[in-house]
Structure formats: structure tokens, C-alpha cells
C-alpha positions in Angstrom: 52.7 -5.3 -4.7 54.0 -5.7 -1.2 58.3 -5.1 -1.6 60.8 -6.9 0.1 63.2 -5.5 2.5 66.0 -7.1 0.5 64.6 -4.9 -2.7 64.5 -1.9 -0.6 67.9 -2.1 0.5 69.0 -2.9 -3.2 67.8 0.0 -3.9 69.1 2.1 -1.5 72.5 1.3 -2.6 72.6 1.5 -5.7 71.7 5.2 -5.4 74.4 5.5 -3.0 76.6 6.3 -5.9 74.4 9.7 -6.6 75.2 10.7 -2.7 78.1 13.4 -2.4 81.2 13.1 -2.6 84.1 14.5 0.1 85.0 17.3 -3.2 81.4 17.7 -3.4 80.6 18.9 0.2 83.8 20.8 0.3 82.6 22.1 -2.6 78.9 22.9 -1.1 80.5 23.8 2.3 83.0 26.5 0.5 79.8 28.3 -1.1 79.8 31.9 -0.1 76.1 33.3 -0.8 72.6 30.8 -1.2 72.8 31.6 -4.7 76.2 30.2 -5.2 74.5 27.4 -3.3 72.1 26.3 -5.8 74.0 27.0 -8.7 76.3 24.3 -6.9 73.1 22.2 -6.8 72.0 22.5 -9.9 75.3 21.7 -11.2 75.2 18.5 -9.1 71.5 17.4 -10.4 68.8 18.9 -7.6 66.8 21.0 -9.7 66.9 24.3 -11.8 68.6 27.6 -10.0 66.2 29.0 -7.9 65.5 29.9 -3.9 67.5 27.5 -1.6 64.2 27.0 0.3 62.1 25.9 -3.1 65.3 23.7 -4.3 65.4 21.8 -1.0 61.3 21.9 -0.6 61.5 20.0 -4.4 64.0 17.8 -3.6 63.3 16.2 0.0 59.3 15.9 -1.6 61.5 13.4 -4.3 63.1 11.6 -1.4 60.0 11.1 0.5 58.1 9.9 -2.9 61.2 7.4 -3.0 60.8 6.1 -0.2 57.0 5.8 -0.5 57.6 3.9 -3.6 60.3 1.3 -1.9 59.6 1.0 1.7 57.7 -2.4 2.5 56.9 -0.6 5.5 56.1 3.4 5.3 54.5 3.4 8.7 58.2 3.6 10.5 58.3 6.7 9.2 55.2 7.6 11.0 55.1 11.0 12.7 56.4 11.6 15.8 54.1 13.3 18.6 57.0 16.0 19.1 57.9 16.6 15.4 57.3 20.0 14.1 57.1 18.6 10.6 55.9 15.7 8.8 57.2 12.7 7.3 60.0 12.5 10.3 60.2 9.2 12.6 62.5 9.3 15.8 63.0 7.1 19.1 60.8 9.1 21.2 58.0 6.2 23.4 54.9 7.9 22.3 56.0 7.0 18.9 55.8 3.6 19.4 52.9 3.1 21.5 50.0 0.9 20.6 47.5 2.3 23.2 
């Protein structure tokens, strides 16, 4: 089923309301050790208490499933040449070339 750009966007927004709050980063940003971190986390709705690096690992796979799911068009987030890791898209030329 090919999406439409205006469904994507839709639904974009309306997980907007999930995102963080200003209390919530101050919150995140006041954190004094990682595993005051993800208990913070957790408490917010990323996962079960566990290592930062798991947590986050779990969590951006979710993200880049989403957008998999939504995206009329998952090739913009194409590698770039220069990226040390994968999914990530930038401005760089090579990206973009069609030679």
C-alpha cells in the first residue's frame, strides 16, 4: 500500500504529544549517573531499566521501524557515503547522486 505524504505527516504529529516536555529534559538533563538515566526513561515509557546503550539501541530500532512503516518514501533516508552508521541521510552531494 503505497502512503501518502499527508498520512505520514498526520502521523508524525499526532505523536508529537509523546515527545518531551521542557520539565521532562530538565528532568533528563538534571540526572546525575546513567542509571538514574534510565530509570528517568523508564518512567517516561522507553523500555525496562537497563544499560543506557541497550535502552537507546531498543528505542531508535522502534523509531526507524516507524518510519519504515509511514514513510512513502524510505529511500531519503538512504545512507550517506560518509556516515559511520546506518539508517542516517544528510546533505552531503554523493548522497544524492544518480551516477
Amino acid at each position: 500500500m503505497a502512503l501518502s505524504y499527508e498520512f505520514s505527516i498526520g502521523s508524525v504529529r499526532a505523536k508529537e504529544n509523546a515527545l518531551f516536555s521542557k520539565t521532562d529534559l530538565e528532568q533528563l538533563l538534571g540526572c546525575k549517573t546513567t542509571a538514574e538515566l534510565c530509570q528517568t526513561l523508564s518512567d517516561k515509557g522507553y523500555g525496562t531499566v537497563g544499560a543506557f546503550d541497550e535502552m537507546t539501541k531498543r528505542h531508535m530500532d522502534g523509531v526507524w521501524e516507524y518510519l519504515r512503516r509511514i514513510a512513502p518514501d524510505f529511500g531519503v533516508f538512504a545512507p550517506c557515503p560518509r556516515a559511520t552508521t546506518t539508517p542516517r541521510c544528510c546533505s552531503h552531494p554523493a548522497r544524492w547522486s544518480t551516477s
